[in-house]
N, C-alpha and C positions, 0 to 999 in steps of 0.2 A: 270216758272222761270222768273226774271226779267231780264231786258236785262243791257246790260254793260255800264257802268258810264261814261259819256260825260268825256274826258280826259281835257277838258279845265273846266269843273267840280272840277274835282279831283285838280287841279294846283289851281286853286282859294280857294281851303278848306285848303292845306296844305302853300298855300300865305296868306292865314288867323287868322291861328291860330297859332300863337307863340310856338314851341317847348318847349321853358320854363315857360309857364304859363300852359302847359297841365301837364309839366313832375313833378311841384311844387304841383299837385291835388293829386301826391302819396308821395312824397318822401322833405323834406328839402334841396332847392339847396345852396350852398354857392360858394366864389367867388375863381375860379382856377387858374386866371391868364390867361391873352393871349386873355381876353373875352371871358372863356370858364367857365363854372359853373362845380361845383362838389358836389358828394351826396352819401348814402350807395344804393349798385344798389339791386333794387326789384328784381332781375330773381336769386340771390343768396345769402348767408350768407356769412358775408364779416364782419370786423371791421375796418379796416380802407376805405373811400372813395375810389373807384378806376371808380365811375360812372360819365362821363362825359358829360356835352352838349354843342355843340356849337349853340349858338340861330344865328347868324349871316349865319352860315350853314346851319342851320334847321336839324341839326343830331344829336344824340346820341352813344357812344359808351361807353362800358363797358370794362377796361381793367383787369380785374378779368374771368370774365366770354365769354368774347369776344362777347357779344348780340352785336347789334349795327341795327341804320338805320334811318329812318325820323320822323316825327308826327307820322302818320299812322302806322309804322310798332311798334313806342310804344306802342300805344293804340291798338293794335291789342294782344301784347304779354301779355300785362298787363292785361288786359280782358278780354283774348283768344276769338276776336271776328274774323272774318272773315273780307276780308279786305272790301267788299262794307259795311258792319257794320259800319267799324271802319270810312270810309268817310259817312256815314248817320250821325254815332252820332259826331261826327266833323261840318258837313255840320250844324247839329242843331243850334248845340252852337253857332256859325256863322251866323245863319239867311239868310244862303243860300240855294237856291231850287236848287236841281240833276236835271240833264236832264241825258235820259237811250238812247242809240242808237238804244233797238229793243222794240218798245211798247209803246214809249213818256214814256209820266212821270209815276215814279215807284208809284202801286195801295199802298194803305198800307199793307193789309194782302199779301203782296207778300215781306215784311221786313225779314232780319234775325230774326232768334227765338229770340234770345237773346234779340237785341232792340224792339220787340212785347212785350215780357217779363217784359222790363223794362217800356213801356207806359201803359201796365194796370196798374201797381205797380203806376206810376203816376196819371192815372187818379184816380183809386181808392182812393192815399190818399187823394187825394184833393174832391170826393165823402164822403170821410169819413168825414174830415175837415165840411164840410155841413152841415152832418146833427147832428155832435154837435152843431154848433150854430145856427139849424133853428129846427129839430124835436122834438117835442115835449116830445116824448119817451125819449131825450137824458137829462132830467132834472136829472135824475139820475148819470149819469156821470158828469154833472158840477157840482155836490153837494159835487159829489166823492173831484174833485181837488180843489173846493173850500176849504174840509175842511182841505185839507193837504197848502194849502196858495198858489194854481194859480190861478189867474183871466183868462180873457176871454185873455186877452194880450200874458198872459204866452201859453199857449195852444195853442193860434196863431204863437209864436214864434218858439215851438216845431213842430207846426204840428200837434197837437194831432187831433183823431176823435171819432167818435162812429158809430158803429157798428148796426144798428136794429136788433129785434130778429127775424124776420120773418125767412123762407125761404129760398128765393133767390133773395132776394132787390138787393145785389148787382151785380148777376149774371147777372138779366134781360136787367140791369143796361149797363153794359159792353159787351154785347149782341149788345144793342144797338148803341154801340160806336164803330162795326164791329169786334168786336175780337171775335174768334170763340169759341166752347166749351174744346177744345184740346187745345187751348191758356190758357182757362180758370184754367183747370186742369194741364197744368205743369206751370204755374205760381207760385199755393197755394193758391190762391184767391178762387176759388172752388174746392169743392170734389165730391163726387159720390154719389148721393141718388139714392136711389126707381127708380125713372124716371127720371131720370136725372143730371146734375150739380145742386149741391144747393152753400149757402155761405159757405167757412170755418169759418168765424168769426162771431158769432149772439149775439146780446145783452153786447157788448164788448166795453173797453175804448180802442181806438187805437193808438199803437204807430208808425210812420213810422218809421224804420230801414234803415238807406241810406248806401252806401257805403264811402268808401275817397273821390270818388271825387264826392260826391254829388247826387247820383241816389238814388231812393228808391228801394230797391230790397224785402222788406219784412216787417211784420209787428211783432210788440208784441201788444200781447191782456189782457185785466185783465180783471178776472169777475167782474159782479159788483150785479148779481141775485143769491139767494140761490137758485133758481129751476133751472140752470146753475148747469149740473152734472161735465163738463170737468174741468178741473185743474186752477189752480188760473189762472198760466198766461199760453199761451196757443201762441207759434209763428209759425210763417213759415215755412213749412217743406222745409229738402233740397231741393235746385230745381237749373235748371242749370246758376241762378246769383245769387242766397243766398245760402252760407255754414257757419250756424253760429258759427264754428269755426275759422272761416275768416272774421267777421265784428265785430265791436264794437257800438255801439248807442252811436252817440253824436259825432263820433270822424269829420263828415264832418264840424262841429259849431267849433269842439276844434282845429281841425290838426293845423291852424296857430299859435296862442296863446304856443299850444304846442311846436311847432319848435322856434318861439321867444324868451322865458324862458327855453327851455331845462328843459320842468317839466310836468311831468304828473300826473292826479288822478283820481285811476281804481275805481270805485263804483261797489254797489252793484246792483241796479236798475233804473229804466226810472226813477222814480219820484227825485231817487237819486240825476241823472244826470241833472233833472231839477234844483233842487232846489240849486245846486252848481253853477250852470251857473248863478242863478238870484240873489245868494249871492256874484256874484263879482269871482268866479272859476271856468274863461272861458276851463279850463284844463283838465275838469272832462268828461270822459266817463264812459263804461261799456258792460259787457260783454251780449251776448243775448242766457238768457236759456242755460248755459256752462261757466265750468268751464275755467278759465284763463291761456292760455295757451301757446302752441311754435309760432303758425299764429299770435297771437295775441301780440306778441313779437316784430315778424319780424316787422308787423304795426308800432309799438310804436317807435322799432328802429330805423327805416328809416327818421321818423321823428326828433326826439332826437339827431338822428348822433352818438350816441355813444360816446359820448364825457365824461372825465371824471366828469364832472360837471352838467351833468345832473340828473334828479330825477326822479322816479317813487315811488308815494304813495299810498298802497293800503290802503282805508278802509273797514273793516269788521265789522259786529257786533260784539259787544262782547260773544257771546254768543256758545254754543260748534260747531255748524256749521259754524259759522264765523273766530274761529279758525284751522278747519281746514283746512277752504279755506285761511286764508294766511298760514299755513304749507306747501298747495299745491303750492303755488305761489314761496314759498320760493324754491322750487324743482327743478324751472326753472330760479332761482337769476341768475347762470351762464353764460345764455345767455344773460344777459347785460351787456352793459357796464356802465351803469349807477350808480348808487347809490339809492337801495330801501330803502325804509322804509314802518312802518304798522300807522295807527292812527286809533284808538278806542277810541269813548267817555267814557268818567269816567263811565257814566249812561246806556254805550249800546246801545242810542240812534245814528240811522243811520244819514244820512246829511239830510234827509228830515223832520225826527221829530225836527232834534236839527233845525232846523230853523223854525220851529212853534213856538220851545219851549223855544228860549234861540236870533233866529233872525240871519240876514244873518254875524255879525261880529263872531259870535257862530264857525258857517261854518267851515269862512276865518278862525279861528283861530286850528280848528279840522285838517285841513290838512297840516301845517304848520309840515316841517321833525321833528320829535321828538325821535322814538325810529326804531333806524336800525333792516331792518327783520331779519336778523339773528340774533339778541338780542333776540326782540321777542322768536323765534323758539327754542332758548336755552333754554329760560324761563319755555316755555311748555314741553320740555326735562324736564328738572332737579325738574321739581315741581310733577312731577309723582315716585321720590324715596323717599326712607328714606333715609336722608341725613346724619343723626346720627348714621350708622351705617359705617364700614367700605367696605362691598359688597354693599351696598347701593350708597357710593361713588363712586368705582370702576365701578361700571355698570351705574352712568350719566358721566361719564367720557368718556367710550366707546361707548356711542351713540351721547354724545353731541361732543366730537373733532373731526369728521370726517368735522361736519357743521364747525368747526372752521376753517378748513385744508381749506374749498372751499372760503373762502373770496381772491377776486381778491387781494386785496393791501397787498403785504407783511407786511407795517408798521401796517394798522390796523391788518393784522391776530398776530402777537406779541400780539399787545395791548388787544384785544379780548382773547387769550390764555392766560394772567394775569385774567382779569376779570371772563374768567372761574374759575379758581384756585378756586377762592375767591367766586364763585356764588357755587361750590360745597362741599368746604370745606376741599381741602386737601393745607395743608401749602407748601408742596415744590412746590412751584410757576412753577423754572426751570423743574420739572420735567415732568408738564403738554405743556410748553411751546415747549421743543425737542418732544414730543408727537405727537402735532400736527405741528411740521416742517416736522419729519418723515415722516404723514402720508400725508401731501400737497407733501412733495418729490415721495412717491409713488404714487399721484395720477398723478405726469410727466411723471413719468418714464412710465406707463401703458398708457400716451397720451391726459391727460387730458389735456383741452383747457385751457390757462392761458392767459397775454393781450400780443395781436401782437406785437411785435420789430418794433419799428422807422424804417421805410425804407424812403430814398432817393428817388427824381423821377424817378431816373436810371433803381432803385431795383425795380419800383413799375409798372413799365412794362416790366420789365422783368420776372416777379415775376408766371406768369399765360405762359403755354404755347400757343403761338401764331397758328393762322392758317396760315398754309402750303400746297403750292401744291410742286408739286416736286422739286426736289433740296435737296441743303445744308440747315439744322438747322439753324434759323436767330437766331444771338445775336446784340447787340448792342455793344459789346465789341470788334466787328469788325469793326474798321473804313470805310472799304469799303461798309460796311451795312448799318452803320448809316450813310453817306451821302448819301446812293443812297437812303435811309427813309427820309431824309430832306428835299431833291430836288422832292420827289414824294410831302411830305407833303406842301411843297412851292406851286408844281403844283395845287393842290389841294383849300389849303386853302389860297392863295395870289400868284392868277396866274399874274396878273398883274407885279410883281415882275419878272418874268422869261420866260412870252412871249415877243416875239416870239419865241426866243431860245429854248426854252424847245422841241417846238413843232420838232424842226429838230433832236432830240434826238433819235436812233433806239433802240429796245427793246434788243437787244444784249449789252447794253449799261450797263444794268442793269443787276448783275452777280445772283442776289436772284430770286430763280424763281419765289416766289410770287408777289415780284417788280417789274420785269420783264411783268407775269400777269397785274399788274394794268396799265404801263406802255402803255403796247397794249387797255387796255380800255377808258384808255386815249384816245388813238390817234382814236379808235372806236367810241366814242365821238364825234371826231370832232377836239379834240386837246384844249388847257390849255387856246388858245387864245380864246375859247367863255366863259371860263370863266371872263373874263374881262366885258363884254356885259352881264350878266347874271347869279350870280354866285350861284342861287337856282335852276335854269331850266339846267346850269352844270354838279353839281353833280350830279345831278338825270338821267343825261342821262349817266354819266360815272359809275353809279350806276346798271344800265339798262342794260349797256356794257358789263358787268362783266359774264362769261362765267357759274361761278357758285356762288351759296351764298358762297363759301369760299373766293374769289375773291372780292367776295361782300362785306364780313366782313372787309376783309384787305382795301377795298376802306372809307368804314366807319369809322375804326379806325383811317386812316390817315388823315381823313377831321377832323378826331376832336382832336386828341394826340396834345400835344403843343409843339410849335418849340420849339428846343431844344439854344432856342436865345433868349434875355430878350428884345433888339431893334431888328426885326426886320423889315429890310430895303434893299435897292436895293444893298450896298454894299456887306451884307450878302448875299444876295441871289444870285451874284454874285461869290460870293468866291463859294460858294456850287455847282454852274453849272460850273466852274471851276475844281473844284476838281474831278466830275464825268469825264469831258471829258479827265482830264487828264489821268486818270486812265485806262479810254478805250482804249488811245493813246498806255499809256504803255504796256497794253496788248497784244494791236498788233504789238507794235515794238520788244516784247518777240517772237512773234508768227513766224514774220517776219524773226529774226536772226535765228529761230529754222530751215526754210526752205532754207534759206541761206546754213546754214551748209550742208543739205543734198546737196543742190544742188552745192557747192563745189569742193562733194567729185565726181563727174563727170555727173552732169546733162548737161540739154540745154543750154549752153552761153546765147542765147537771152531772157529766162525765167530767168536768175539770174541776166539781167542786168537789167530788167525789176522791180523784185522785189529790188534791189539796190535802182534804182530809190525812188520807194515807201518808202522804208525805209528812202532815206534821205528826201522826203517830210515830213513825220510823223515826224521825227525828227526837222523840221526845225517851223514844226507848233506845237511843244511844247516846244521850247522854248519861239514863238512868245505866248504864253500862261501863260509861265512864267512869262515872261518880260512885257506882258501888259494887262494881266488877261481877264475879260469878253469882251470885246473890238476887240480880239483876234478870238473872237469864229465864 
């Protein structure tokens, strides 16, 4: 085992890598307000934003699903890497060298699986990359993209490679770059001969498959030999960083371009992918060996935001398989919020021939929105009856309104259930129209997902239930809640506003017992005033404090939720420490009369003058609190 990561290690990788520059490698952030960014959160299905980051915190939190926590604990989840993983491939990007407490510096084969995994996958394409443009053997694959229109530029841009047919060229290869045979084979890089690991890939055009944020986890292969028995294209088997139901090719070149435009274009193929990107349609991915699907959704969405003005266009070929991968596509319309469409060339030609054949304005102009998928899908419906007949009618009526019933926009489903009418040929318009309102009502009523209600910030944290340790159910619609969340969040996120004060605050003070919780991890910490002096090496120990990750979550959430304040400043922050101690005041001056009364009714004289006493001090320091607010305290 490797020994444990030098702590001033770990502090220099997460001081170095910007929380929002890692969290933008998966997801589209936009601006929240308060200096805090917002996005659709990767750990759940969500339509409207409820993912937050505060970069000046260096945290994240999720107010949907309540994830929350630093650089590291993203990249850990998103990943699912381990945490010295998650500080290796950090520490990379960084160009910082780890020191390990027991061993010196960590050996390499002593890495998580997962980052081993991901360094063959590296070295190899860049192995690959080689000996297309140096082996000889590889004349054959640059003839290949030659004659589909990439030069040596384009190939270099992709990454392409070639593959030798030998053996185990690349095995030996990688052998010698210290990665062992057991690296070898759960990579996909090799498999199991006779005697041994040989290549999986031989005599192959190579494509590297990366993930979003830029890793290569996998290959696609194309033959390019008829004495080549295996399948055309030939990829990566599952392994434990490629599930090619979870990447898309091309989408680490597209992600930005895509979040930019609010526009996506799913292809068919690598070469697709190519030739869209070097006609000017930086937008364009595709799926690897798999059909286009729900993982492949959540990708696009989290990008896209979900916005109603966004696109997604698939193209297909024309051809009977091509339609019925967008039939299939159409399946999953629902899960967007976008607005799909399909583009097919007149001639059938994919995006790779029409820019041999016709040149990159061809392209640009193929994927340009023209005909909505559920147009499409109708089409393919209604052109398998006899339309002439009146059961002919009736039965594309019954198969094609149900697709009418699922389109998101009410207006367009109207307008679409006209258009049916007339695409099938029955004249009462109205009566296709109530048909499929009907059958959109039943599909509510049974629970179908239709677009989220406008919620307010109020509603949108309130919206998910929060983590709790014991106690009363927190709402925000309790005043005494929401300011003891204010004054934690103040402490938290602008201690400088409320030390020292805060710090004299006791956790009785705080009636929530999860407030209460943080309240003590505060003062375990060290207290609000070292966040003044340091307000990353802070949280992180108030983080630390935190007795359980439920504690933990509510520390997270509060560092990043935004004040509930558009200025704030000392005088807010002032009324808000104000209003907590008064409230504790009152508390105990409740508490106070309550023991009065008993001792009244015939306790100790000297114990009731005593409490007397106290009651008229509490009383005398809230007014002095009244009268002169934080000054007072």
């Amino acid at each position: 085992m490797a020994g444990r990561i030098n702590d001033e290690d770990v502090k220099a990788v997460r001081d170095a890598v910007p929380i929002d520059a890692v969290v933008s490698e998966y997801l589209q952030l936009r601006n929240a307000g308060g200096g805090n960014l917002k996005g659709l959160c990767p750990f759940h299905d969500e339509k409207s934003p409820s993912f937050q980051v505060s970069p000046s915190k260096g945290l994240f939190h999720c107010f949907g699903c309540q994830e929350g926590g630093d650089t590291l604990t993203f990249v850990m989840k998103v990943d699912h890497l381990s945490f010295s993983e998650a500080v290796e491939r950090l520490a990379a990007q960084a160009g910082i060298t780890l020191r390990y407490e027991e061993g010196g510096y960590n050996p390499a084969h002593q890495r998580g699986e997962r980052i081993r995994l991901v360094e063959a996958h590296k070295v190899a394409a860049q192995w690959y990359k080689e000996q297309l443009d140096t082996h000889p053997e590889a004349d054959t694959g640059r003839t290949f993209l030659a004659e589909r229109g990439f030069d040596q530029a384009a190939a270099a841009h992709f990454g392409v490679g070639y593959s030798p047919q030998g053996w185990d060229h690349l095995t030996r290869y990688l052998r010698g770059k210290g990665f062992t045979d057991k690296e070898l084979l759960l990579s996909g890089l090799s498999q199991e001969g006779r005697r041994g690991p040989i290549d999986r890939f031989r005599g192959r055009l190579m494509w590297p498959i990366r993930d979003i944020g830029g890793e290569v986890v996998g290959f696609g292969a194309r033959k390019l030999y008829e004495s080549d028995n295996g399948p055309k294209y030939l990829n990566t088997p599952d392994t434990a960083i490629y599930k090619k139901s979870q990447v898309l090719y091309g989408i680490d070149l597209a992600k930005k371009d895509i979040a930019k435009v609010s526009r996506a274009v799913v292809v068919e193929g690598y070469t697709d992918v190519m030739a869209c990107h070097l006609a000017g349609v930086t937008t364009a991915i595709a799926t690897c060996g798999t059909a286009f699907g729900g993982d492949h959704i959540k990708i696009l969405r989290r990008l896209l935001m979900d916005n109603g003005s966004a696109r997604v266009i698939f193209t297909f070929d024309g051809d009977a398989a091509g339609q019925k991968a967008a039939l299939r596509a159409f399946e999953d319309d629902q899960k967007f919020a976008a607005e799909t469409y399909i583009a097919i060339a007149p001639d059938g030609m994919d995006p790779c021939e029409l820019r041999l054949a016709k040149g990159d304005e061809a392209v640009a102009d193929l994927v340009e929105p023209r005909t909505p998928l559920f147009e499409f899908a109708l089409r393919q419906i209604v052109v398998r009856y006899d339309l002439d007949t009146p059961g002919g009618r009736a039965a594309a009526l019954d198969e094609a309104a149900p697709i009418v019933a699922r389109i998101k926009n009410s207006g367009a489903q109207h307008e679409v259930a006209v258009q049916l009418a007339g695409m099938v040929g029955i004249l009462d318009t109205q009566f296709v129209v109530k048909r499929v309102a009907q059958l959109a009502r039943w599909a509510r009523d049974r629970g179908g997902r239709g677009p989220a209600p406008a919620r307010g910030p109020q509603q949108q944290y309130e919206a998910a239930p929060r983590p709790t340790v014991s106690g009363p159910a927190l709402t925000l619609r309790n005043p005494v809640y929401a300011t003891e969340r204010e004054l934690l969040k103040l402490a938290l996120q602008r201690p400088e506003l409320v030390s020292p004060a805060v710090d004299a605050y006791g956790v009785d003070e705080f009636t929530a017992a999860p407030y209460a919780a943080v309240r003590q991890a505060i003062m375990d910490a060290g207290g609000a005033e070292n966040g003044v002096k340091d307000d990353h090496e802070y949280l992180l120990r108030v983080r630390e404090s935190a007795p359980d990750d439920t504690v933990r979550a509510m520390v997270t959430e509060l560092a990043v939720e935004p004040i509930m304040r558009r200025a704030v400043d000392e005088v807010y922050a002032g009324t808000v420490l104000v209003q907590v101690r008064r409230r504790a005041v009152e508390r105990r001056v409740r508490d106070i009369q309550s023991q009065m009364t008993r001792l009244s009714a015939g306790g100790d004289p000297a114990q009731l003058a005593a409490v007397q006493n106290e009651l008229w001090v509490l009383q005398q320091y809230d007014q002095a609190l009244r009268e002169h607010g934080v000054a007072a305290l």
